[in-house]
GUPA-116753 format. One record per residue: chain; x, y, z of N, C-alpha, C in turn. Coordinates in steps of 0.05 Angstrom, whole numbers, plus 5000, padded with zeros to 4 digits. Layout:
<pts>
+-------+------+------+------+------+------+------+------+------+------+
| vexnu |  nc1 |  nc2 |  nc3 | cac1 | cac2 | cac3 |  cc1 |  cc2 |  cc3 |
+-------+------+------+------+------+------+------+------+------+------+
|     A |    X |    Y |    Z |    X |    Y |    Z |    X |    Y |    Z |
...
+-------+------+------+------+------+------+------+------+------+------+
</pts>
This chain:
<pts>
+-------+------+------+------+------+------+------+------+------+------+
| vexnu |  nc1 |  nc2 |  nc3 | cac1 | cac2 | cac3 |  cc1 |  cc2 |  cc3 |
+-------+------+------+------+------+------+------+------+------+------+
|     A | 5957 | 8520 | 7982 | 5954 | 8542 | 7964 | 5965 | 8533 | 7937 |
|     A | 5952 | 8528 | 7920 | 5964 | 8532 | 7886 | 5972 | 8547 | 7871 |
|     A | 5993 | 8545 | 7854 | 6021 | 8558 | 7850 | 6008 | 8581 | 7836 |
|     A | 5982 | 8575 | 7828 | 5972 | 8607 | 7813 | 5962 | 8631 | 7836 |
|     A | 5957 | 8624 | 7857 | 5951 | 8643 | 7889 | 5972 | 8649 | 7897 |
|     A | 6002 | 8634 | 7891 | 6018 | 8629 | 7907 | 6038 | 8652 | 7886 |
|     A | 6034 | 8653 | 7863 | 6049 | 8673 | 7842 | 6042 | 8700 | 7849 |
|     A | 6015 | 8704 | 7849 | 5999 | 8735 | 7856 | 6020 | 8746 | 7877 |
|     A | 6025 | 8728 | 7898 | 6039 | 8741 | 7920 | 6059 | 8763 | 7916 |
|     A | 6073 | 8750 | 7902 | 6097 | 8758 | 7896 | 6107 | 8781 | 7876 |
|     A | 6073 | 8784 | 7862 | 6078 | 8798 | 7831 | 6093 | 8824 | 7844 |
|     A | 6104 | 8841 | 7832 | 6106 | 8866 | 7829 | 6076 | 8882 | 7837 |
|     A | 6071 | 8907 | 7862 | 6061 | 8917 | 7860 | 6064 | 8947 | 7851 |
|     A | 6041 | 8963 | 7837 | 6056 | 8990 | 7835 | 6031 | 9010 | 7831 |
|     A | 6031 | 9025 | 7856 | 5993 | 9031 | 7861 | 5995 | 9065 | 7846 |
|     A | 6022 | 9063 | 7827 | 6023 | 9091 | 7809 | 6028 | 9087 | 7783 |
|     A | 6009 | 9066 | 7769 | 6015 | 9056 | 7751 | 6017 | 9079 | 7720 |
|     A | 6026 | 9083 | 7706 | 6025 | 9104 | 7693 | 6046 | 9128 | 7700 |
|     A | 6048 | 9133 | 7727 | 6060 | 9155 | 7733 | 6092 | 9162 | 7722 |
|     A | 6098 | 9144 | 7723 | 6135 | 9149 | 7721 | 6123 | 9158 | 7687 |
|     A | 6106 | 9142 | 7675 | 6121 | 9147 | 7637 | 6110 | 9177 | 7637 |
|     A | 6092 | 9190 | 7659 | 6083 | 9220 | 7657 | 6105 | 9230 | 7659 |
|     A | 6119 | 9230 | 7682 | 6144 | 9240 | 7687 | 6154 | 9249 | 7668 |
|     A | 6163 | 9223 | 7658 | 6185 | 9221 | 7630 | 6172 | 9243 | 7609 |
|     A | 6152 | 9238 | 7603 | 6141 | 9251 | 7583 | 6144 | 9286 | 7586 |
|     A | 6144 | 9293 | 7611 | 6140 | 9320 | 7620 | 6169 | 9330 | 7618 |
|     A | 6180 | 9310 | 7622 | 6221 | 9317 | 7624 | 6230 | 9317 | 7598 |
|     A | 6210 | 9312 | 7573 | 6222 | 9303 | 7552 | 6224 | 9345 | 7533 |
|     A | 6245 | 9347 | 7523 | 6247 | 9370 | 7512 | 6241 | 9380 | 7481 |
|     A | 6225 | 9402 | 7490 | 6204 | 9402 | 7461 | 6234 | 9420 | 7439 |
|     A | 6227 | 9412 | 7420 | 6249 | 9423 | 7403 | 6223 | 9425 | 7372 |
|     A | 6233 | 9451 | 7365 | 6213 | 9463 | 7341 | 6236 | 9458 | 7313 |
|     A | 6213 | 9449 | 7294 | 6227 | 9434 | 7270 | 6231 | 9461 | 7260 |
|     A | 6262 | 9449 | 7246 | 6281 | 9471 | 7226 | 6280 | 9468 | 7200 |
|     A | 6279 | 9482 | 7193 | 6268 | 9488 | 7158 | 6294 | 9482 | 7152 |
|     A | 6296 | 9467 | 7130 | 6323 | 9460 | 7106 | 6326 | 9488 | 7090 |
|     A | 6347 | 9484 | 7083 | 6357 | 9505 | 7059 | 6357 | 9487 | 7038 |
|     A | 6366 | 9503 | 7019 | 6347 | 9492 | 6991 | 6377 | 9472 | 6984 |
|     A | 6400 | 9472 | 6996 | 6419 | 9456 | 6993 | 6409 | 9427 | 7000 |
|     A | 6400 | 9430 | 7019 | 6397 | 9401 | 7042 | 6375 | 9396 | 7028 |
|     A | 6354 | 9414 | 7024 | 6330 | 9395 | 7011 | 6342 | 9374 | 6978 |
|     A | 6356 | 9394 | 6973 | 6365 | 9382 | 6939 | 6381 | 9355 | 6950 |
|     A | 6398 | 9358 | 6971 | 6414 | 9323 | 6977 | 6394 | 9305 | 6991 |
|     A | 6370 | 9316 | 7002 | 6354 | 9298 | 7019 | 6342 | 9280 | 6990 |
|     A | 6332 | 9304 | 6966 | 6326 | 9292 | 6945 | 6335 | 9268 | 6928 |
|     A | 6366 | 9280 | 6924 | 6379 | 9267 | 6921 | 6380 | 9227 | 6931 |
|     A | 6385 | 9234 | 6954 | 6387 | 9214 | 6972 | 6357 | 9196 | 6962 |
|     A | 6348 | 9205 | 6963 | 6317 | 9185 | 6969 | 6313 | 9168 | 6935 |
|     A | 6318 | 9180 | 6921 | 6315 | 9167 | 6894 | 6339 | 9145 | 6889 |
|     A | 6355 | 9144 | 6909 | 6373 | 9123 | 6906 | 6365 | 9099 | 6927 |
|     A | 6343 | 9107 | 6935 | 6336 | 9077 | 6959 | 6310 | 9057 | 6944 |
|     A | 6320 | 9035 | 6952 | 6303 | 9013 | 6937 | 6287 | 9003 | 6963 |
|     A | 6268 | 8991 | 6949 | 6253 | 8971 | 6977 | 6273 | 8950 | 6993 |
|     A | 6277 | 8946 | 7012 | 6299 | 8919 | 7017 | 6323 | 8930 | 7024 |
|     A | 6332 | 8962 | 7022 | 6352 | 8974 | 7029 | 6364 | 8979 | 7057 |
|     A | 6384 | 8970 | 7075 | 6374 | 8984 | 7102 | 6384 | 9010 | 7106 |
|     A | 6369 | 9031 | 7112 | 6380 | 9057 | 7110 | 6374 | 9070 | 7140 |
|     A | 6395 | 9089 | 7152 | 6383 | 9110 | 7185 | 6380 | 9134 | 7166 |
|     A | 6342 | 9143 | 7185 | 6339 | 9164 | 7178 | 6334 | 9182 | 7204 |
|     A | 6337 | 9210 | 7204 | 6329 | 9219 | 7222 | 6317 | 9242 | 7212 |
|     A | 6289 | 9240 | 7231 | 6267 | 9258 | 7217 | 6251 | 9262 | 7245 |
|     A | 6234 | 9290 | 7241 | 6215 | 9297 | 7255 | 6201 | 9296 | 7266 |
|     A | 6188 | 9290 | 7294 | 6163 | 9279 | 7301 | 6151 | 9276 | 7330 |
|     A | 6131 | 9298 | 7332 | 6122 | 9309 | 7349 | 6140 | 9322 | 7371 |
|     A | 6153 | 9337 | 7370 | 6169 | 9355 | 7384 | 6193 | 9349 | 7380 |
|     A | 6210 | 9331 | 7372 | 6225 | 9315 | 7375 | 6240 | 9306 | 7349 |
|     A | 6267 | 9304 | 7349 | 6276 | 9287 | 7326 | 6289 | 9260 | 7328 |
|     A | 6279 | 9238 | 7311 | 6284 | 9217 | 7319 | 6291 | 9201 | 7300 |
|     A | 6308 | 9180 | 7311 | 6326 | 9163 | 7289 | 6323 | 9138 | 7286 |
|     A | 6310 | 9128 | 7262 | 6305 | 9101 | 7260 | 6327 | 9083 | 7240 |
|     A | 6324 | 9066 | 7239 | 6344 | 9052 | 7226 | 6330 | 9019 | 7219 |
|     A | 6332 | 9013 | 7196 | 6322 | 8990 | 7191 | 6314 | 8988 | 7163 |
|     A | 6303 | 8964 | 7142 | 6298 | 8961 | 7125 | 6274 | 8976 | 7104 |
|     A | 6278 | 8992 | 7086 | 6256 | 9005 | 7076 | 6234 | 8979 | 7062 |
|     A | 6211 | 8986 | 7079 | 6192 | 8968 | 7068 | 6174 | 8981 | 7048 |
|     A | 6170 | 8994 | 7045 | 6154 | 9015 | 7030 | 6162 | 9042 | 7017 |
|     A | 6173 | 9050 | 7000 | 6180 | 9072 | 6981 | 6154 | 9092 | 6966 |
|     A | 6136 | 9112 | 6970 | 6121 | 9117 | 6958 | 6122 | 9141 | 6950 |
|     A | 6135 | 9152 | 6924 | 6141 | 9182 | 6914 | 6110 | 9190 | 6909 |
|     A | 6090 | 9185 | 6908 | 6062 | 9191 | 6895 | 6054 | 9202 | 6930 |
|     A | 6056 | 9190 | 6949 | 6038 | 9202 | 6978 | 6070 | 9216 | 6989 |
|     A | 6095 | 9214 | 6983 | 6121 | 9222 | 6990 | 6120 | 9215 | 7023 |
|     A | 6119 | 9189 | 7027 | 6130 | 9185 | 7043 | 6143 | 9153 | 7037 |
|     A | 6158 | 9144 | 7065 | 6173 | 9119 | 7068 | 6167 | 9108 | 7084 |
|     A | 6165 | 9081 | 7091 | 6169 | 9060 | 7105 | 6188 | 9049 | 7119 |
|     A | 6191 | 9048 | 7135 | 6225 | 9036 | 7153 | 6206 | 9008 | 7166 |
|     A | 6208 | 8988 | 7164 | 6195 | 8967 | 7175 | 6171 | 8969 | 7186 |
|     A | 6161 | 8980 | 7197 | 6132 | 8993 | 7204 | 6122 | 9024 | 7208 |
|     A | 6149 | 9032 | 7213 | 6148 | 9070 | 7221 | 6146 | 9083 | 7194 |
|     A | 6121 | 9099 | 7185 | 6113 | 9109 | 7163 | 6133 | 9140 | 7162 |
|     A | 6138 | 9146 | 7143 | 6145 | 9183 | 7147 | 6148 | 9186 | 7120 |
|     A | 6138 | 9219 | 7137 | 6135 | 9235 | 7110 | 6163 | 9245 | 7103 |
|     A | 6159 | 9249 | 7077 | 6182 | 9264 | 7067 | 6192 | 9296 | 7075 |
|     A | 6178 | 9302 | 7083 | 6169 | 9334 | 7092 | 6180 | 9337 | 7121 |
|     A | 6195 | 9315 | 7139 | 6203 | 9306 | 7167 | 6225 | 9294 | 7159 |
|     A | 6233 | 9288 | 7143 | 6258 | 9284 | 7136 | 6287 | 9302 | 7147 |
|     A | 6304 | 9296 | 7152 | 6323 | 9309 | 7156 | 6351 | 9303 | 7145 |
|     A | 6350 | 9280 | 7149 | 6377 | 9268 | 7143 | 6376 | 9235 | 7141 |
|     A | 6391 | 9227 | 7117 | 6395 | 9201 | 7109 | 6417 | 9186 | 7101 |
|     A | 6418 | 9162 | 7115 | 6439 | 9143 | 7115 | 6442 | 9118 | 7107 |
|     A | 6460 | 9110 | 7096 | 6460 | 9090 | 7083 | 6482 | 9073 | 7071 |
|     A | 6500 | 9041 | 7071 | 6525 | 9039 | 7057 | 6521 | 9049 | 7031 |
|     A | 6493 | 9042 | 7016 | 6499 | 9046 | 6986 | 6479 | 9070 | 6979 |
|     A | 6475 | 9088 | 6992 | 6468 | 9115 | 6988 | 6502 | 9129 | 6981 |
|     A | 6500 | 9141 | 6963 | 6520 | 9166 | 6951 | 6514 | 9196 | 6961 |
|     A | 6538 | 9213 | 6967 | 6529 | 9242 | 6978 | 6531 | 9250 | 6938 |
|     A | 6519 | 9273 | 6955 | 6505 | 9294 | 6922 | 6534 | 9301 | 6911 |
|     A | 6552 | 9311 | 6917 | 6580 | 9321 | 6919 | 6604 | 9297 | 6913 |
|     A | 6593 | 9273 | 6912 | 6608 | 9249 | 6905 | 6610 | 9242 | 6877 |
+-------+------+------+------+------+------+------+------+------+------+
</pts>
């Protein structure tokens, strides 16, 4: 037998392929986006005009049921379509929630 017949043996079988990430998906809890007050929108504003391309900033923002936190280098800044770039994850400004950063300043500072 040759080691490529002889590998098959052994693979991992799993005759519910798909099933577990259904699971997951069905266990996952839907949460409905919260409107800012006109405070938080003014520091979200705030916040965003102080980020450069090359910055690494955590944001956590909106998206599809869910709020979620990315973290990583802004590759893309675009006030004209209002959204951002985090290394490949696009978002809008409008899903925004909260932003982080060493050389981000709070509004109140």
């Amino acid at each position: 037998m040759d080691r490529g017949e002889r590998a098959k043996q052994f693979m991992a079988f799993s005759p519910l392929r798909g099933y577990y990430e259904l699971i997951r998906e069905k266990e996952k809890n839907v949460v409905e986006k919260k409107d800012l007050t006109s405070d938080s929108a003014e520091e979200l504003s705030y916040k965003l005009k102080q980020i450069k391309p090359g910055m690494i900033v955590k944001i956590v923002y909106y998206c599809v049921d869910e709020y979620v936190k990315v973290v990583g280098m802004v590759s893309k800044l675009d006030f004209q379509n209002k959204s951002i770039t985090i290394i490949k994850t696009k978002i809008s400004f409008k899903n925004i929630v909260e932003i982080f950063g060493d050389q981000i300043r709070e509004l109140d500072e």
